[in-house]
PDB file as gemmi writes it, atoms N, CA and C in Angstrom:
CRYST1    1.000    1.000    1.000  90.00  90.00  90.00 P 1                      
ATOM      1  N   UNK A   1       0.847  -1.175   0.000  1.00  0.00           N  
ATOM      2  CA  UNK A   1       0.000   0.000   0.000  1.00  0.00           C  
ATOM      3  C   UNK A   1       0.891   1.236   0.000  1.00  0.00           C  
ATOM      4  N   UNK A   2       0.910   1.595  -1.354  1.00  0.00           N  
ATOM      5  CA  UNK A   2       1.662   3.100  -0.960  1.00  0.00           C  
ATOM      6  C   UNK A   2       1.015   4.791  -1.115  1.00  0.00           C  
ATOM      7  N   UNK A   3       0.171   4.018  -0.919  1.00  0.00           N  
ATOM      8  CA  UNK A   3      -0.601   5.640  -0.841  1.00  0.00           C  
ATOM      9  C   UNK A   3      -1.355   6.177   1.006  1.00  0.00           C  
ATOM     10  N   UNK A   4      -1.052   6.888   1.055  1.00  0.00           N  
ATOM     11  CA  UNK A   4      -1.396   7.365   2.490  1.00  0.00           C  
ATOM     12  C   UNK A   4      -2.847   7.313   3.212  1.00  0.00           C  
ATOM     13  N   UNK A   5      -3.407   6.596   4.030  1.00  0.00           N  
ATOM     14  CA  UNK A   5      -4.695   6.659   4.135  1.00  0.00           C  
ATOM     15  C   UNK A   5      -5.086   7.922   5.468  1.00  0.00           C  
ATOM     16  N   UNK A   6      -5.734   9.128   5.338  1.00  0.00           N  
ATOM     17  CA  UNK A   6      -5.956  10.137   6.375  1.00  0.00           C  
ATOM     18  C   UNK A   6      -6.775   9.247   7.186  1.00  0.00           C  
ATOM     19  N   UNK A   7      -6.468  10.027   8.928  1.00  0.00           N  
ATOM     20  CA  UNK A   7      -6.743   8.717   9.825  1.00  0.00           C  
ATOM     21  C   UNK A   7      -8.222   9.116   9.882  1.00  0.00           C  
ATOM     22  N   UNK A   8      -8.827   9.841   9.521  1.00  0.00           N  
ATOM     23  CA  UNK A   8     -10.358  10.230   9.314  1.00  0.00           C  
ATOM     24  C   UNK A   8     -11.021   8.625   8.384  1.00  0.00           C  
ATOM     25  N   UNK A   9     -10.668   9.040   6.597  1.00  0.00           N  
ATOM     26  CA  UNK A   9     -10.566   7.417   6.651  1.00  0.00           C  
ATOM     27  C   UNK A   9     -10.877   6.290   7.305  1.00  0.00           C  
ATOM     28  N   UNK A  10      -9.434   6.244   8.139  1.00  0.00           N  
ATOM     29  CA  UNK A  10      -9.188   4.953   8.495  1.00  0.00           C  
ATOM     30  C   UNK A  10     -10.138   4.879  10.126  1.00  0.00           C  
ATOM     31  N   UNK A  11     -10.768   6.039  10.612  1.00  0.00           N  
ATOM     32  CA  UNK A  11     -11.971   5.758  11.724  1.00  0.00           C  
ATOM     33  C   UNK A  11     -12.876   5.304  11.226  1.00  0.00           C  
ATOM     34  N   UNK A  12     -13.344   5.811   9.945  1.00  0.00           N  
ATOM     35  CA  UNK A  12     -14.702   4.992   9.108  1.00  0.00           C  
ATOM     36  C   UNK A  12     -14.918   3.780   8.584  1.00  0.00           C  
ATOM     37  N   UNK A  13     -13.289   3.033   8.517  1.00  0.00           N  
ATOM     38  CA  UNK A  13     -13.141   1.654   8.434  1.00  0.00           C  
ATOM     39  C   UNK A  13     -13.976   0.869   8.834  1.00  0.00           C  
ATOM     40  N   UNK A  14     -14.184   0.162   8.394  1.00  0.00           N  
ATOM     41  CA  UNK A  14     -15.003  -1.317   9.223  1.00  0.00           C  
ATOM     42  C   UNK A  14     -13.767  -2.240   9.852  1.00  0.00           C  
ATOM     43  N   UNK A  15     -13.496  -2.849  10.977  1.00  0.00           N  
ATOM     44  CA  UNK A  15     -13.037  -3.491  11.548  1.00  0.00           C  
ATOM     45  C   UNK A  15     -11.845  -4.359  10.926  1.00  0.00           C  
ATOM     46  N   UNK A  16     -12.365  -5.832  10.130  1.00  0.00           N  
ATOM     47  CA  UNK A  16     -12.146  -6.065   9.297  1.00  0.00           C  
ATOM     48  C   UNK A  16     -11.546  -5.754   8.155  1.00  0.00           C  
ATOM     49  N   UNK A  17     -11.713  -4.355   7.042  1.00  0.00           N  
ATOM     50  CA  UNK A  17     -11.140  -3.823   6.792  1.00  0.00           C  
ATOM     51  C   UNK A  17      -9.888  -2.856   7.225  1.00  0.00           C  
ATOM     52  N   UNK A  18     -10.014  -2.890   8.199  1.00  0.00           N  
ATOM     53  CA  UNK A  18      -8.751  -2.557   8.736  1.00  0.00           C  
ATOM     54  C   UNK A  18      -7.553  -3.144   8.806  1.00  0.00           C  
ATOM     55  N   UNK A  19      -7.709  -4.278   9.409  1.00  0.00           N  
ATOM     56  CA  UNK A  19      -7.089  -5.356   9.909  1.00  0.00           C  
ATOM     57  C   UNK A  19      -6.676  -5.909   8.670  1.00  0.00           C  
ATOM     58  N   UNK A  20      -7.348  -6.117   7.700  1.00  0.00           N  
ATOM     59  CA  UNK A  20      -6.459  -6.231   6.158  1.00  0.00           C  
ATOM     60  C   UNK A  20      -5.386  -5.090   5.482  1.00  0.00           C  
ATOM     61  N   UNK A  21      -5.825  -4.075   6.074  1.00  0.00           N  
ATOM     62  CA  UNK A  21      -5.209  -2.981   5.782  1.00  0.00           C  
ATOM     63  C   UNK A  21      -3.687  -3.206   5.984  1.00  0.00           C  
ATOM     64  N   UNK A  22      -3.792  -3.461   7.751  1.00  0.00           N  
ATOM     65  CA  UNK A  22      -2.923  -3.354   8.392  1.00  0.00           C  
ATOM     66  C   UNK A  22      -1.728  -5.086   8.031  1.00  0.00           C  
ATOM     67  N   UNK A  23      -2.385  -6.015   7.697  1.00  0.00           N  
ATOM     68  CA  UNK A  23      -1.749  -6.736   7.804  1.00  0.00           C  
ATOM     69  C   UNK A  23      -0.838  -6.513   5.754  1.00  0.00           C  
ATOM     70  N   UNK A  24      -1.784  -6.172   5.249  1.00  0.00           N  
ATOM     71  CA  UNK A  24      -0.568  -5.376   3.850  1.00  0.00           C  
ATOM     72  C   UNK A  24       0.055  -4.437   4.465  1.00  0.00           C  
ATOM     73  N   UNK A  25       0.087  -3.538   5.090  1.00  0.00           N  
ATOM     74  CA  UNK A  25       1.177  -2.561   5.004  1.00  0.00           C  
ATOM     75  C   UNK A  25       2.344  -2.828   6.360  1.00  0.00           C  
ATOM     76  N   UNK A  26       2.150  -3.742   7.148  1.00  0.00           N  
ATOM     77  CA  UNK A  26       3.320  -4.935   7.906  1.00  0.00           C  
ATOM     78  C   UNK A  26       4.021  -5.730   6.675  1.00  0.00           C  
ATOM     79  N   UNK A  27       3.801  -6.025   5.515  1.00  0.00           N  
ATOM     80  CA  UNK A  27       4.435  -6.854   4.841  1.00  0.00           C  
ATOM     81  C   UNK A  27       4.934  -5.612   3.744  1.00  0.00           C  
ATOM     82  N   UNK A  28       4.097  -4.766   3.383  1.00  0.00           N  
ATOM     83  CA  UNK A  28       5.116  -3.541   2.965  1.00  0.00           C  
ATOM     84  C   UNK A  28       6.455  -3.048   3.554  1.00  0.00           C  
ATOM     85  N   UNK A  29       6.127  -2.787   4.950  1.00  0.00           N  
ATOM     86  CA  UNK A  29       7.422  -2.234   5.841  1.00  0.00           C  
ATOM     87  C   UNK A  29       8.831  -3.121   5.950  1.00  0.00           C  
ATOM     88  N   UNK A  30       8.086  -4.505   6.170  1.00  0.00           N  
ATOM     89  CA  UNK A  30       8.896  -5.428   6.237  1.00  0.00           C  
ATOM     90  C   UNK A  30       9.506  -5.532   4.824  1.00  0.00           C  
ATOM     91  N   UNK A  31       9.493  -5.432   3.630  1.00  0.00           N  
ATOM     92  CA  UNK A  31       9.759  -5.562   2.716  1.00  0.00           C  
ATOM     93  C   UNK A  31      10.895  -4.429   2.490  1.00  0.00           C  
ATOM     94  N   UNK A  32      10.187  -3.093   2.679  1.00  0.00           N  
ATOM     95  CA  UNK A  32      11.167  -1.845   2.631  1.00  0.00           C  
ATOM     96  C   UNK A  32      12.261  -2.262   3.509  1.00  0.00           C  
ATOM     97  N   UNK A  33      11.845  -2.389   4.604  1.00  0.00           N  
ATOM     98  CA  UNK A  33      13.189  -3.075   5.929  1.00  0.00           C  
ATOM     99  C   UNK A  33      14.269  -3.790   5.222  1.00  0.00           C  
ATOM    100  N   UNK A  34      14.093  -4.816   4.309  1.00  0.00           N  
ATOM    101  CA  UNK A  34      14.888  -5.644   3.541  1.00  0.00           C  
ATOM    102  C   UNK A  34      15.905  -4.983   2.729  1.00  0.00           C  
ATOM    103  N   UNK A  35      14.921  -3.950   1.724  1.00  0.00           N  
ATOM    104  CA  UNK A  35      15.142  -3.362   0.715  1.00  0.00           C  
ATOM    105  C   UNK A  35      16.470  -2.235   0.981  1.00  0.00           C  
ATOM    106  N   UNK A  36      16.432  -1.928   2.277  1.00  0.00           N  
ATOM    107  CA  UNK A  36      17.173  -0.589   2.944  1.00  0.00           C  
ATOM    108  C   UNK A  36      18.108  -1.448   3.302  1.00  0.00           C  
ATOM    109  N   UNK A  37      18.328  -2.528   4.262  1.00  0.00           N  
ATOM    110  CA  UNK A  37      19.299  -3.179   4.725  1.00  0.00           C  
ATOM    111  C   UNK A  37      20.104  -3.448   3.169  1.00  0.00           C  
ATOM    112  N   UNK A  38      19.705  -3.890   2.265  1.00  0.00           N  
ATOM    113  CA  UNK A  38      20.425  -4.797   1.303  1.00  0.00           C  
ATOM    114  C   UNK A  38      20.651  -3.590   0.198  1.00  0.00           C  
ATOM    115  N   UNK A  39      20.438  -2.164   0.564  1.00  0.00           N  
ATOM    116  CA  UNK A  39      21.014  -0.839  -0.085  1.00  0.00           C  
ATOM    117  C   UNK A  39      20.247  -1.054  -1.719  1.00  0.00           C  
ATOM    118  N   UNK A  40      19.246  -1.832  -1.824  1.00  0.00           N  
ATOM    119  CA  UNK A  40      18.250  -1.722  -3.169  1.00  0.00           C  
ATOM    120  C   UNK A  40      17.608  -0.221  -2.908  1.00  0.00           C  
ATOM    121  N   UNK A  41      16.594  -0.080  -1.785  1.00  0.00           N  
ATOM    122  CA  UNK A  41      16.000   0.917  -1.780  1.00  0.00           C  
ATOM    123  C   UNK A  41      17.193   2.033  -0.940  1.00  0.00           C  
ATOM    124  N   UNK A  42      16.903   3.124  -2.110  1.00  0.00           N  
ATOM    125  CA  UNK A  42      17.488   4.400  -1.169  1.00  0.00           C  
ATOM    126  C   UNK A  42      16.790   5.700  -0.313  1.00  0.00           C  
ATOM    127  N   UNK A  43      15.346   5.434  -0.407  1.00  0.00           N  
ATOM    128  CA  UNK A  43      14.860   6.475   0.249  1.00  0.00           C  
ATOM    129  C   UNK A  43      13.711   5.854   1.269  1.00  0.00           C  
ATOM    130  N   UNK A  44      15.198   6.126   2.129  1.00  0.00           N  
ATOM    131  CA  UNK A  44      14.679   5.993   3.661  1.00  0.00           C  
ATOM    132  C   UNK A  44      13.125   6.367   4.614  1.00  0.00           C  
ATOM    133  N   UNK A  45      13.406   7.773   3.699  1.00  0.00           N  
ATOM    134  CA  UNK A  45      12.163   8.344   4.250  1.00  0.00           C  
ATOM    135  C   UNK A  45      10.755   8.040   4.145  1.00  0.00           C  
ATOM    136  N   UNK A  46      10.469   7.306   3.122  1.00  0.00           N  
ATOM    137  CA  UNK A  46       9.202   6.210   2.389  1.00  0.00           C  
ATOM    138  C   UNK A  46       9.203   5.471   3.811  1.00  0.00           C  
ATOM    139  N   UNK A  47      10.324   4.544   4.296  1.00  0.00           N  
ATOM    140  CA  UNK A  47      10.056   3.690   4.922  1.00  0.00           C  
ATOM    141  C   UNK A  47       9.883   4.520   6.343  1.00  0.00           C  
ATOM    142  N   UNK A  48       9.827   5.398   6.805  1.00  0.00           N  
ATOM    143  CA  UNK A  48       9.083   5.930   7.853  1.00  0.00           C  
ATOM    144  C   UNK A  48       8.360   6.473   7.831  1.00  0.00           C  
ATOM    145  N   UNK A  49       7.259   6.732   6.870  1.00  0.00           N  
ATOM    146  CA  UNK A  49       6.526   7.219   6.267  1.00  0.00           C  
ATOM    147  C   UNK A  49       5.414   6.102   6.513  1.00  0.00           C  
ATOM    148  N   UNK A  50       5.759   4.720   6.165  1.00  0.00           N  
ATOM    149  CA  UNK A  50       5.057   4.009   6.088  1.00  0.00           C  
ATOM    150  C   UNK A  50       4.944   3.245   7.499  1.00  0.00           C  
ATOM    151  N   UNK A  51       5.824   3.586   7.909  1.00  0.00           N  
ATOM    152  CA  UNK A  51       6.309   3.023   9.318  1.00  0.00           C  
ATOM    153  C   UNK A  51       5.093   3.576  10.341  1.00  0.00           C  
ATOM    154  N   UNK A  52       4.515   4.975  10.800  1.00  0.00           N  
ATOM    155  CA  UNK A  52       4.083   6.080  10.544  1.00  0.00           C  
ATOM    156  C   UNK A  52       2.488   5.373  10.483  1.00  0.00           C  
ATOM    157  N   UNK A  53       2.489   5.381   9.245  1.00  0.00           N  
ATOM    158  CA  UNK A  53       1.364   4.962   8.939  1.00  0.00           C  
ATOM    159  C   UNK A  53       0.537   3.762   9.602  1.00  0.00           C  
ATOM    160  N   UNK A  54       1.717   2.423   9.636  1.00  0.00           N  
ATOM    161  CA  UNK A  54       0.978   1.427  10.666  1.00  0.00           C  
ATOM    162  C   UNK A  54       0.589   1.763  11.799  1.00  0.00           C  
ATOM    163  N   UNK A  55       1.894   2.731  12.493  1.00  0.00           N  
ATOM    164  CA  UNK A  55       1.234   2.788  13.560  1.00  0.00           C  
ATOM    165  C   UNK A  55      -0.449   3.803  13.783  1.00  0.00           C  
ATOM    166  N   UNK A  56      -0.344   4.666  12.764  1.00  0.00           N  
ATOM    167  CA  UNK A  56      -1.994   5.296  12.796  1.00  0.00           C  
ATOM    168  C   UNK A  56      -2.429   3.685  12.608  1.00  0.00           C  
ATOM    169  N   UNK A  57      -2.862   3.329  11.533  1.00  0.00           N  
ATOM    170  CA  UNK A  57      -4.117   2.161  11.490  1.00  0.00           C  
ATOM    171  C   UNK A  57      -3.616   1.633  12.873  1.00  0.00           C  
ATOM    172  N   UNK A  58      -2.997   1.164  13.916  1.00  0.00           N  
ATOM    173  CA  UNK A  58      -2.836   0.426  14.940  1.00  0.00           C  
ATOM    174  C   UNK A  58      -3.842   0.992  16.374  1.00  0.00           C  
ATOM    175  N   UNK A  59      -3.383   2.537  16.215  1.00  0.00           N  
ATOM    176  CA  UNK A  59      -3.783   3.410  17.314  1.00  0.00           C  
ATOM    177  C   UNK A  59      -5.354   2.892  16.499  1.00  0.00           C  
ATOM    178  N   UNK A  60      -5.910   3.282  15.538  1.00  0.00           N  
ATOM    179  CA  UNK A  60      -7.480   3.183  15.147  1.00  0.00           C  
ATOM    180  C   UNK A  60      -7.669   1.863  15.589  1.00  0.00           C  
ATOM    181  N   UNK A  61      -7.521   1.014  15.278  1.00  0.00           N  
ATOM    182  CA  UNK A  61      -8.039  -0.093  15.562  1.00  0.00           C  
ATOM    183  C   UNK A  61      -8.079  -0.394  17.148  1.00  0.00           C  
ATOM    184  N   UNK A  62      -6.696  -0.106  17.757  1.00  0.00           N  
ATOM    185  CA  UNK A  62      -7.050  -0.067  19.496  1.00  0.00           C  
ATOM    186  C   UNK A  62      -8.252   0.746  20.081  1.00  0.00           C  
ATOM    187  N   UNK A  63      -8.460   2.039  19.561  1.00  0.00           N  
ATOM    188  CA  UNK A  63      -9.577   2.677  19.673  1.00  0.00           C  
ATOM    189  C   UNK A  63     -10.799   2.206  19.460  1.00  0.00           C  
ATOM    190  N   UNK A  64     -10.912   1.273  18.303  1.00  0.00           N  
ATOM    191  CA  UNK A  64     -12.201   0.858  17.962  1.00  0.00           C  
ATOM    192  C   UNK A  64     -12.448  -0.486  18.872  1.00  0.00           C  
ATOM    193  N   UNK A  65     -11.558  -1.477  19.603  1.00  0.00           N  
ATOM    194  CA  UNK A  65     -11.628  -1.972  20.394  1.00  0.00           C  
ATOM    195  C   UNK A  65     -11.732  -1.437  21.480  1.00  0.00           C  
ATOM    196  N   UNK A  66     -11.469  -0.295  22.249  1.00  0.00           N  
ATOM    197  CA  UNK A  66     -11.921   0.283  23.689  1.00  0.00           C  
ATOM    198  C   UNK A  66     -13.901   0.696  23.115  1.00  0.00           C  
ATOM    199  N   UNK A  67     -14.142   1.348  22.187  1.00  0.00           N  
ATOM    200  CA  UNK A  67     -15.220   1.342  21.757  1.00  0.00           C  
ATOM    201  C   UNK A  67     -15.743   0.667  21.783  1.00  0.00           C  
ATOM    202  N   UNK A  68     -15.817  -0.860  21.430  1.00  0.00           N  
ATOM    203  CA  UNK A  68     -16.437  -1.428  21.466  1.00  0.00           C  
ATOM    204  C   UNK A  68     -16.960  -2.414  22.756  1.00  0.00           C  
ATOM    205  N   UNK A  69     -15.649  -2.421  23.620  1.00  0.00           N  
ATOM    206  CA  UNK A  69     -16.079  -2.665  25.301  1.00  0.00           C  
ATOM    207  C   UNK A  69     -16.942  -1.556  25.920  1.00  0.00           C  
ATOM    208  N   UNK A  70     -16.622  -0.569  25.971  1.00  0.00           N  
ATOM    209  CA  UNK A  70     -17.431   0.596  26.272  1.00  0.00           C  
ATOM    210  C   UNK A  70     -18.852   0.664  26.023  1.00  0.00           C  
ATOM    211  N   UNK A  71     -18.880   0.944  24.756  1.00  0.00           N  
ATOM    212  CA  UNK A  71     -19.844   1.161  24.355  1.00  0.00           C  
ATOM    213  C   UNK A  71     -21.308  -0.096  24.073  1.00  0.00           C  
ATOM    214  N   UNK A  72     -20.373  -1.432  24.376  1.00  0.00           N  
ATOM    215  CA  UNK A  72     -21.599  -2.451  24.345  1.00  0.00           C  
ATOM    216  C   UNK A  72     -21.346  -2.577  22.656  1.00  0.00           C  
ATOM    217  N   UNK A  73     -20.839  -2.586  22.105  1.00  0.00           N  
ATOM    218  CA  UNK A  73     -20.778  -3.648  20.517  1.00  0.00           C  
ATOM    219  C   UNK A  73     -20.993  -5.111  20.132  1.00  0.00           C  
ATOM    220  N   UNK A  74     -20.969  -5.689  19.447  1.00  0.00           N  
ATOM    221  CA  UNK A  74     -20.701  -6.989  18.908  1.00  0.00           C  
ATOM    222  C   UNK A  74     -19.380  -7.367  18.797  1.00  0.00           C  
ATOM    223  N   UNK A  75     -18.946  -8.713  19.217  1.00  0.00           N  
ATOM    224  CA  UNK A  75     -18.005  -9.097  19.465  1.00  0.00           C  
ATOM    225  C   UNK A  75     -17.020  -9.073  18.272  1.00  0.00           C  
ATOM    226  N   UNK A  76     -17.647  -9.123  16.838  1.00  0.00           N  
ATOM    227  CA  UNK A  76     -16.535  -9.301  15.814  1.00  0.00           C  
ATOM    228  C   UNK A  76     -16.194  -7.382  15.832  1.00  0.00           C  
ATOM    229  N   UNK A  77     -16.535  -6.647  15.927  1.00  0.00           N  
ATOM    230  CA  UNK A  77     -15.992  -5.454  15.941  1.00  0.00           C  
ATOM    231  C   UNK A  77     -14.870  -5.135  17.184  1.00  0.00           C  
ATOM    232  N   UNK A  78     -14.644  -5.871  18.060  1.00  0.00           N  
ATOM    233  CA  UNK A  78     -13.505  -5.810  19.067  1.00  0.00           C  
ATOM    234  C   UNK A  78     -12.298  -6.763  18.747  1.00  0.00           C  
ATOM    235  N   UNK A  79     -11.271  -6.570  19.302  1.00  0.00           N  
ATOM    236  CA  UNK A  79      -9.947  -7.137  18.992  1.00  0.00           C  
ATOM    237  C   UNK A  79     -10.015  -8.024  19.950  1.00  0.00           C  
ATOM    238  N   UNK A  80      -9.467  -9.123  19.636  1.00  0.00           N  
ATOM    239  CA  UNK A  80      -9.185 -10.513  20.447  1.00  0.00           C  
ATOM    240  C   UNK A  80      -8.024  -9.998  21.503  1.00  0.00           C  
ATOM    241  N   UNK A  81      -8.440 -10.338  22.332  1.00  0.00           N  
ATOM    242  CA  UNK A  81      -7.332  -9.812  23.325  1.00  0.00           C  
ATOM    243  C   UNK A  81      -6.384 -10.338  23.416  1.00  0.00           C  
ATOM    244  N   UNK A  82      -5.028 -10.557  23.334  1.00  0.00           N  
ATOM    245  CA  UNK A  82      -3.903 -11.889  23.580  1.00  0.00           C  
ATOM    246  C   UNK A  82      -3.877 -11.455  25.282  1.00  0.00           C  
ATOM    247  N   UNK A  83      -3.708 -12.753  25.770  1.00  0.00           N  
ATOM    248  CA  UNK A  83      -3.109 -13.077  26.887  1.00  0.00           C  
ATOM    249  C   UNK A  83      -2.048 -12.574  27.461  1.00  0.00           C  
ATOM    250  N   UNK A  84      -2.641 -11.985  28.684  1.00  0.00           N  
ATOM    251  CA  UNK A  84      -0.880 -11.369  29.044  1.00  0.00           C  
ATOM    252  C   UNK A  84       0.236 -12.123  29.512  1.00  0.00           C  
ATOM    253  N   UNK A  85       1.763 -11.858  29.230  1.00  0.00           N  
ATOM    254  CA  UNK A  85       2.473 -12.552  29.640  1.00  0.00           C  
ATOM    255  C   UNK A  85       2.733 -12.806  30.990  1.00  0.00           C  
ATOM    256  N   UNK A  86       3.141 -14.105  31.685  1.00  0.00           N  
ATOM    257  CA  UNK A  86       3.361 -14.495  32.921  1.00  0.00           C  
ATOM    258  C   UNK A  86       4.850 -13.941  32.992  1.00  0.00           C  
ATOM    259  N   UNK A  87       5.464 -13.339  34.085  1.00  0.00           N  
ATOM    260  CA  UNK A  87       6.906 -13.481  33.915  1.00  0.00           C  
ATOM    261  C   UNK A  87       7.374 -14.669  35.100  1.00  0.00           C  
ATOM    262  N   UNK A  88       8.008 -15.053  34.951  1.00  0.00           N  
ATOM    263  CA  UNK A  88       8.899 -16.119  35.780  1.00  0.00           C  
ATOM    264  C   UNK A  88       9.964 -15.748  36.059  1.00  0.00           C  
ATOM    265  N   UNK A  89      10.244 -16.015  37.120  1.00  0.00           N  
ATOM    266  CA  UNK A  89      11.571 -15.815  37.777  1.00  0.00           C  
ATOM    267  C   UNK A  89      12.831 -17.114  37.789  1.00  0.00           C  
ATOM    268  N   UNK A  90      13.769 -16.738  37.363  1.00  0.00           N  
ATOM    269  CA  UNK A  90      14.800 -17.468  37.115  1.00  0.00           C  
ATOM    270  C   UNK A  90      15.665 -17.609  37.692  1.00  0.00           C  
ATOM    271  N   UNK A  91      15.334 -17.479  38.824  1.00  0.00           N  
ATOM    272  CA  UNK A  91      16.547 -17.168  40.082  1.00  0.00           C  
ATOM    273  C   UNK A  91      16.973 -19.015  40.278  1.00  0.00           C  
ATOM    274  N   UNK A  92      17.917 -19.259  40.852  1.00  0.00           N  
ATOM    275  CA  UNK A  92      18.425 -20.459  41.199  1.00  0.00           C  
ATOM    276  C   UNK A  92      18.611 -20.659  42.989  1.00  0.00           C  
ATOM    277  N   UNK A  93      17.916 -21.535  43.248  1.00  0.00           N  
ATOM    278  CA  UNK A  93      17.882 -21.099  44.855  1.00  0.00           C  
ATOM    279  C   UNK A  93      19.087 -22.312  45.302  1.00  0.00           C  
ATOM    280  N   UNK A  94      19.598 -21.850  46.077  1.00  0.00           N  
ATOM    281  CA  UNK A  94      20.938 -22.166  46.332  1.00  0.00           C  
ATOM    282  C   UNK A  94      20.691 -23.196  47.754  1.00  0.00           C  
ATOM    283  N   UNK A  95      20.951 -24.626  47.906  1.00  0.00           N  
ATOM    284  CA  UNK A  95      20.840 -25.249  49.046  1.00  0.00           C  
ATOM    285  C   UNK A  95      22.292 -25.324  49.874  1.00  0.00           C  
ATOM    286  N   UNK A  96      22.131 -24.971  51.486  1.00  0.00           N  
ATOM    287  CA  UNK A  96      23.013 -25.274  52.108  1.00  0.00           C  
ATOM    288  C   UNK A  96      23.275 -26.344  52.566  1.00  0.00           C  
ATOM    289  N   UNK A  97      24.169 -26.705  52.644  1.00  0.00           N  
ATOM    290  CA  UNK A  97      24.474 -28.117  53.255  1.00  0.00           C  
ATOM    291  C   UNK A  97      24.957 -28.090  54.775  1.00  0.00           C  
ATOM    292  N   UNK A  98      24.231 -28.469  55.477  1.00  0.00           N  
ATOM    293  CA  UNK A  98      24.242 -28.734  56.802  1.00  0.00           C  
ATOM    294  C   UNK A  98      25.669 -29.553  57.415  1.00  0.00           C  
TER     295      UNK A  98                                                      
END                                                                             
């Protein structure tokens, strides 16, 4: 996707459409990412540009998920929540010997 979507737009999205949005222009970035490392592409600034850009569709879509808890929606218009991580502790407990 290389054309810029205004985040006005991207509030009027449907859900779904978003989320397609977003998952082309992750494989855009990632692509530019390549393109810059391996000195094919030279203008950097595209790729933060686009960089930029995911993160608007990201912020919209988190928004439209607080909306939709809030406000009482239907479940396919909210984001699946992932699970939060557990952290574990890695400490090594040390036995004395008597």
């Amino acid at each position: 996707m290389s054309s810029i979507i205004t985040i006005t737009e991207l509030r009027t999205m449907q859900v779904g459409d978003l989320r397609k949005e977003i998952r082309s222009q992750q494989t855009s970035v990632q692509k530019m990412r390549v393109q810059i490392t391996m000195n094919t592409e030279k203008d950097t600034a595209k790729y933060r540009r686009e960089k930029r850009q995911l993160a608007r569709m990201m912020t919209v879509l988190t928004e439209k998920a607080r909306e939709g808890k809030e406000g009482g929606k239907g479940k396919e218009e909210t984001l699946k929540q992932k699970p939060k991580a557990v952290k574990v502790s890695a400490r090594k407990t040390s036995k004395k010997s008597a």
